[in-house]
C-alpha positions as CSV (number, residue, x, y, z in Angstrom):
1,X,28.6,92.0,274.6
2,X,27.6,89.1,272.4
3,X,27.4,89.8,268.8
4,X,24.7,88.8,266.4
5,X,25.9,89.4,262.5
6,X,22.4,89.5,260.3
7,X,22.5,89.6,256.5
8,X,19.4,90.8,254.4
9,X,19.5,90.1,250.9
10,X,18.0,92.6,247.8
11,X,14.4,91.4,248.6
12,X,14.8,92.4,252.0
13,X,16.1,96.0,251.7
14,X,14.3,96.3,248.6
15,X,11.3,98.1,249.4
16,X,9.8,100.8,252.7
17,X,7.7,97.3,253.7
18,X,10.7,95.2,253.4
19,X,12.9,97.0,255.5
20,X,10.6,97.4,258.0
21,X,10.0,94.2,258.3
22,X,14.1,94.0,258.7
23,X,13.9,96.6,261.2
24,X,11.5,94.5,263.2
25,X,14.4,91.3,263.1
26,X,17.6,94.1,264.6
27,X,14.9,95.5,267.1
28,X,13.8,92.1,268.2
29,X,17.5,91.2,268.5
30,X,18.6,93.9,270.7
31,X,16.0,93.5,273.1
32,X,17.5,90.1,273.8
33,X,20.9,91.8,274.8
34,X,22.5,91.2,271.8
35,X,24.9,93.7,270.0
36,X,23.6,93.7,266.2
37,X,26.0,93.9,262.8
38,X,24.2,93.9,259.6
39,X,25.5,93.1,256.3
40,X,23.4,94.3,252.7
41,X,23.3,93.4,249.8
42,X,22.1,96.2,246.8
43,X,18.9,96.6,246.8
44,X,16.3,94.3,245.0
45,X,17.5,92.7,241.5
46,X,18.0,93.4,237.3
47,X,15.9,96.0,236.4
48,X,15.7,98.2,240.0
49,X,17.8,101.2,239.5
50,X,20.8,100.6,242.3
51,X,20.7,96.9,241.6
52,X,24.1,95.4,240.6
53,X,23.7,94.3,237.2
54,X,21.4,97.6,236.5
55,X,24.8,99.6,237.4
56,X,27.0,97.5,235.2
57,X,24.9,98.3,232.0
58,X,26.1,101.8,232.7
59,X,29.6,100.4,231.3
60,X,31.1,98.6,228.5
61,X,30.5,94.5,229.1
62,X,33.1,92.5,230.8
63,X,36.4,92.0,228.8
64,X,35.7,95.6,227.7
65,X,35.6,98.1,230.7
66,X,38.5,97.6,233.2
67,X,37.9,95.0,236.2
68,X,39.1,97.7,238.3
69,X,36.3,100.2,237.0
70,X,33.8,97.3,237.3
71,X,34.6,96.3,240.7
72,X,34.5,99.6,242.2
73,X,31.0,100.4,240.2
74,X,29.8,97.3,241.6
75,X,30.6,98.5,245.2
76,X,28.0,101.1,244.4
77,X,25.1,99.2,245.0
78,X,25.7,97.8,248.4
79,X,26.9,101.4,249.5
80,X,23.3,103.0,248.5
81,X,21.7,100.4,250.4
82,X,23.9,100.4,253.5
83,X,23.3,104.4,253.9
84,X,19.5,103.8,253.2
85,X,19.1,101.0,255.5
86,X,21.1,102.6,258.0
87,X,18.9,105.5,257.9
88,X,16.0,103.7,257.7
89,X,16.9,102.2,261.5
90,X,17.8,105.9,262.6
91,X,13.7,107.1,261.9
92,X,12.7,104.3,263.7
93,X,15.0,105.1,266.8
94,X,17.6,102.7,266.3
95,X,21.5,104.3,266.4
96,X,22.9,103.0,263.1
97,X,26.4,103.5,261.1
98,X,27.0,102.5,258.0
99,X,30.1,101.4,256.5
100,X,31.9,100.0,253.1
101,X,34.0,97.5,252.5
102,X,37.1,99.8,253.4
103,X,36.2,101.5,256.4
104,X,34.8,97.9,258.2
105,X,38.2,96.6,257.6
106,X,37.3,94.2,255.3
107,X,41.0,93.0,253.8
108,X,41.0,90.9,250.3
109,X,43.1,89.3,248.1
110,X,42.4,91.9,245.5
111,X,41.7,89.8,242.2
112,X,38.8,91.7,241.0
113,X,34.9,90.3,240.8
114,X,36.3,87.2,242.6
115,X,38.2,88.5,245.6
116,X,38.4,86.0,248.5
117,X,38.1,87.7,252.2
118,X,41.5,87.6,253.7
119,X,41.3,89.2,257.4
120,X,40.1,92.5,259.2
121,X,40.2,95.0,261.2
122,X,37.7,94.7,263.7
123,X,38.2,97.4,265.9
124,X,36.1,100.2,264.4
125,X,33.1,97.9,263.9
126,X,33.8,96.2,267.5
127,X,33.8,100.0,268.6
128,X,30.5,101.1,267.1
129,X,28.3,98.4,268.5
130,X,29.9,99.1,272.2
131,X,29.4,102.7,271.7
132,X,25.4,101.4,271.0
133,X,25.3,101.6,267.1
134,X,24.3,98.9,264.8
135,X,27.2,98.9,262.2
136,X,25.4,98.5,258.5
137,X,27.9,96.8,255.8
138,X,28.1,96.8,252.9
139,X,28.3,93.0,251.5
140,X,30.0,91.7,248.6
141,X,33.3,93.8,248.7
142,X,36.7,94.7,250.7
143,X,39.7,96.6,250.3
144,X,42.8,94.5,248.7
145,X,46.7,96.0,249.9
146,X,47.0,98.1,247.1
147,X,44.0,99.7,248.3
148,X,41.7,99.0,245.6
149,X,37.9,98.3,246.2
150,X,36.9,94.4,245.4
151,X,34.0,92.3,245.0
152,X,33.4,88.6,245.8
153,X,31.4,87.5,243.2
154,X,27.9,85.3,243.5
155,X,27.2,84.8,246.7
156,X,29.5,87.5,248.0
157,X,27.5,89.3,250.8
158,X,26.7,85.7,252.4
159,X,30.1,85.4,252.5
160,X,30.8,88.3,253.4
161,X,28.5,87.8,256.5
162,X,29.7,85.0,257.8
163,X,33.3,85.9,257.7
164,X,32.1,88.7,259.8
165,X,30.5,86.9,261.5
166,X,33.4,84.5,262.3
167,X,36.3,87.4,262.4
168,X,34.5,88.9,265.2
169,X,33.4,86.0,267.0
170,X,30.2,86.4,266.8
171,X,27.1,84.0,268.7
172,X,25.9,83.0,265.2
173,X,24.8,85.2,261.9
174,X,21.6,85.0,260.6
175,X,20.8,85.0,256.7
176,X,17.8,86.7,256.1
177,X,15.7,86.1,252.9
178,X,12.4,85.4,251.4
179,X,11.4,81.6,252.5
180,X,11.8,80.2,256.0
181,X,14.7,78.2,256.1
182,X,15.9,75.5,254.2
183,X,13.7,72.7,252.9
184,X,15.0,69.0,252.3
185,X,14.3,70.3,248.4
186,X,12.9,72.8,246.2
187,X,9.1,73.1,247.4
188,X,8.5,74.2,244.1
189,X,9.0,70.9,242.9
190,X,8.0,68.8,245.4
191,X,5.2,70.8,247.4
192,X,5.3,68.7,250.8
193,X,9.7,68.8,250.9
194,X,10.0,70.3,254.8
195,X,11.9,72.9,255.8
196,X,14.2,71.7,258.4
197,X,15.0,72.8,261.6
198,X,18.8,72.1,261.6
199,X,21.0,70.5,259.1
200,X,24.8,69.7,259.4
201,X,26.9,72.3,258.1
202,X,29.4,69.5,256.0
203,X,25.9,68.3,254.6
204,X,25.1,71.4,253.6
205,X,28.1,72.3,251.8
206,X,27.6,68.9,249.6
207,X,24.1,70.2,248.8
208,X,24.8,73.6,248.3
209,X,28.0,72.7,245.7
210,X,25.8,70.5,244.4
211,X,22.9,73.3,243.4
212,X,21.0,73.9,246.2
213,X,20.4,77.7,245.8
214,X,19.3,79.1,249.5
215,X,22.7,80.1,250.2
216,X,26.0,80.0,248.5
217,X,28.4,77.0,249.2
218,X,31.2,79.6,249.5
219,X,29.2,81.0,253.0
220,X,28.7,77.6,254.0
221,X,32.8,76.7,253.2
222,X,33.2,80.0,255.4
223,X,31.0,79.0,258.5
224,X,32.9,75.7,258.7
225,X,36.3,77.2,258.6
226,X,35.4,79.6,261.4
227,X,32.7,77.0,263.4
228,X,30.2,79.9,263.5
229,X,26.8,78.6,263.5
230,X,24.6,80.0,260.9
231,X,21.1,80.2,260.7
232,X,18.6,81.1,257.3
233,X,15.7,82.5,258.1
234,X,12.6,84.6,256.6
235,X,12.4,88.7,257.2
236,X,9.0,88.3,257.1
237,X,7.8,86.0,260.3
238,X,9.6,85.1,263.4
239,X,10.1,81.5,262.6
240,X,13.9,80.4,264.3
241,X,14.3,79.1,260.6
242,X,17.2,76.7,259.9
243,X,20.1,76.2,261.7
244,X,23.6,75.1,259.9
245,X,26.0,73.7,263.0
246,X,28.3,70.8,263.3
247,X,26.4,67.9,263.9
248,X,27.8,64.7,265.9
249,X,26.3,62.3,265.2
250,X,24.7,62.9,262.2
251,X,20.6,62.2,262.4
252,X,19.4,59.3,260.6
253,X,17.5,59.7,257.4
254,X,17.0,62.0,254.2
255,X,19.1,65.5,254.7
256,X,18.1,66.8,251.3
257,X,18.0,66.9,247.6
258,X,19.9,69.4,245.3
259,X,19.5,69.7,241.7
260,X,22.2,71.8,239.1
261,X,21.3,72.0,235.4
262,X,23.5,72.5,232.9
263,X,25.6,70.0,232.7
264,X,27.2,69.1,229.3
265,X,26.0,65.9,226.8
266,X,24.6,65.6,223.6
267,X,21.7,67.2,225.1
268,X,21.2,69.2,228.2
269,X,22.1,67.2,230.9
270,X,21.4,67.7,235.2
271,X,22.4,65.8,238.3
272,X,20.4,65.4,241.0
273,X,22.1,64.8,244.7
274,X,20.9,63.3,247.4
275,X,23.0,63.1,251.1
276,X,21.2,60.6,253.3
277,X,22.3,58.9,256.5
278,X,22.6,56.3,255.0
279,X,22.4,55.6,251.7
280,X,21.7,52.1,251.9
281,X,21.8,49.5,248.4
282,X,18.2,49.2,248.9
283,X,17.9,52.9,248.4
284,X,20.1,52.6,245.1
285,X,18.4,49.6,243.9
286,X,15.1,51.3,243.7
287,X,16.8,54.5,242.5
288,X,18.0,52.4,239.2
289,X,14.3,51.1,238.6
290,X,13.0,54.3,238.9
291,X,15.4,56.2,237.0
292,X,16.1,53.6,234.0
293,X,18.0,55.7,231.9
294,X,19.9,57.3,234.5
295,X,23.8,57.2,235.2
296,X,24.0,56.6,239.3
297,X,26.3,56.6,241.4
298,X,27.1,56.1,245.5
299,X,29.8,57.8,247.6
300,X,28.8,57.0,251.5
301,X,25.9,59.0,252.4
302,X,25.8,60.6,248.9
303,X,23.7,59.6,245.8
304,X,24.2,61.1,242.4
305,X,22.0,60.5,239.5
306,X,22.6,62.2,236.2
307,X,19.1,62.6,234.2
308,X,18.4,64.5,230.9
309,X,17.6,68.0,231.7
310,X,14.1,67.4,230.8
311,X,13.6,64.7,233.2
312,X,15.4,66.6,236.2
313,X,11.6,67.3,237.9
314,X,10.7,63.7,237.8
315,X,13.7,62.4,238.6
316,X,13.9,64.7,242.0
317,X,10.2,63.7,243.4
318,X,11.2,59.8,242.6
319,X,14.4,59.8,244.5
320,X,11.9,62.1,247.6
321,X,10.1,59.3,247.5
322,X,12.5,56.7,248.2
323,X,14.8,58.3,250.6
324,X,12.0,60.1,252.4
């Protein structure tokens, strides 16, 4: 049986009308012939009471309580939400099992709050979705060889999924969340940015090192070390969303715009990044009149241009405008 692995982030397990709405995506899957696995993350963000950084104010801040103690309190959150969700899909008829870190065969490095996914053990989840269960996982963590739980760190339960995803050679995982795919930019600053339908996963990795937020590069890095095709897509609607696979050749034209703040200067500093086949000196031409007081720069199909923080907005719908 072909495996789907499906990933639903806090806002999807967050709330009775989210996970139904998740329910709907595993139900919807298995009636295609599909086995399901689903990884969770802890459920909804600061301030719910079993999200992560809610449990860590029960302890002393980093650099005071013990990485080990914070690491296996961290666990905690994913575990509530695995057992929840998994009993969630058990009242509406669907056989689930849920699972941690440990007992998925999840094997890490062990450096706590930044553990990198090292193998598993696939038999037990393998044997759960034959037997007609859909294993629910707890993202974010694994078990190091000194037996000690360990979590990933931002963007851990993407990760997590894909290397699931990839370790048991699955058709494709599918990142669940709270937009439909992923747009050429943020919509929020530049309202008619498309979401695309596919978008080369090498691209992708350059945007999303580059501060494009929809999913974490570290996922993406993961993807294109196994070649499993990933998809983001919304809980909420049925859209197919936006596929990240190995294109050849590359489409012609604007892939997208990231945007990270933060950089250092004298005064707050961001970079905008644009990957476009190609980037042509037209292109970088106009991008110098536009942006006078920028520092830009080309690398093939890659643009950079370094704005004052303040200007970051602007400088992101002039550069749409000329590579769109």
């Amino acid at each position: 049986m072909e495996i789907i692995v499906v990933k639903f982030g806090g806002t999807s397990v967050a709330d009775e009308r989210a996970r139904t709405a998740a329910i709907g995506q595993i139900k919807n899957i298995l009636k295609e012939g599909y086995g399901v696995v689903a990884v969770v993350s802890a459920m909804g963000r600061k301030g719910a009471p079993y999200a992560t950084d809610t449990l860590l104010s029960l302890v002393r801040p980093a650099g005071e309580s013990a990485p080990r103690t914070r690491d296996l309190l961290m666990t905690c959150g994913e575990t509530i939400s695995a057992c929840v969700f998994a009993d969630s899909l058990e009242q509406e008829g669907v056989k689930a099992m849920p699972m941690n870190g440990m007992t998925a065969g999840i094997k890490t490095d062990g450096v706590y709050n930044a553990a990198e996914i090292t193998g598993m053990d696939t038999g037990r989840v393998i044997k759960a979705v034959e037997e007609g269960y859909v294993p629910v996982i707890t993202g974010f963590q694994g078990i190091s060889e000194n037996c000690d739980m360990t979590t990933l760190g931002r963007g851990g339960s993407d990760t997590s999924a894909v290397a699931i995803g990839g370790y048991l050679g699955a058709r494709g995982v599918y990142i669940y969340t709270d937009v439909p795919g992923i747009a050429e930019t943020d919509p929020r600053i530049v309202k008619e940015a498309r979401f695309l339908k596919e978008v080369d996963a090498e691209d992708m990795l350059t945007l999303a090192e580059n501060g494009a937020g929809i999913i974490h590069p570290r996922a993406v890095r993961t993807g294109v070390g196994f070649g499993v095709p990933v998809w983001v897509r919304s809980t909420f609607d049925s859209d197919p969303g936006t596929a990240i696979v190995h294109l050849d050749p590359k489409p012609a034209g604007l892939v997208g715009l990231a945007l990270k703040k933060g950089l250092p200067g004298e005064e707050p500093m961001a970079a905008v990044t644009v990957v476009s086949h190609p980037v042509t000196e037209e292109a970088v031409s106009k991008a110098k009149a536009a942006l006078p007081g920028a520092d830009i720069a080309k690398e093939g199909d890659v643009l950079r241009a370094e704005v004052k923080e303040t200007e970051a907005a602007d400088a992101v719908r002039a550069l749409y405008d000329i590579f769109h």
